[in-house]
C-alpha positions, 0 to 999 in steps of 0.5 A: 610098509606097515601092515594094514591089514590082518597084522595091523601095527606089527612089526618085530621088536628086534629086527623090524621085520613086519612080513610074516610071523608064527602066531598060536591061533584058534580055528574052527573047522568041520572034521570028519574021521578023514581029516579036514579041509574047510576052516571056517574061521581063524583067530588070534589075539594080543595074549597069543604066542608069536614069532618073528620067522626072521630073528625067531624074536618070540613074545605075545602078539602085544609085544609085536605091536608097534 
């Protein structure tokens, strides 16, 4: 089933997994001498680094793109 959502148009270009992949992405958060807890907000784009958890098929997330 293609992704609709969060990974719209995603899919692994070796093996066609579309499920779920490692993607260097950005957030912001509240910190405190303790750690964090609450992310406020999430963020990739296509210039991201990304990894396909099934065949570790690594590229940008552009490449993923179908």
């Amino acid at each position: 089933m293609a992704n609709e959502n969060c990974l719209e148009g995603m899919m692994c270009p070796k093996c066609a997994q579309e499920d779920l992949f490692s993607i260097v992405s950005t957030c912001i958060a509240e910190w405190s001498d303790d750690g964090t807890e609450n992310e406020k907000e999430m963020e990739f784009d296509d210039d991201s680094n990304c990894r396909c958890v099934e065949c570790n098929f690594s590229g940008k997330v552009k490449d993923f793109k179908e």
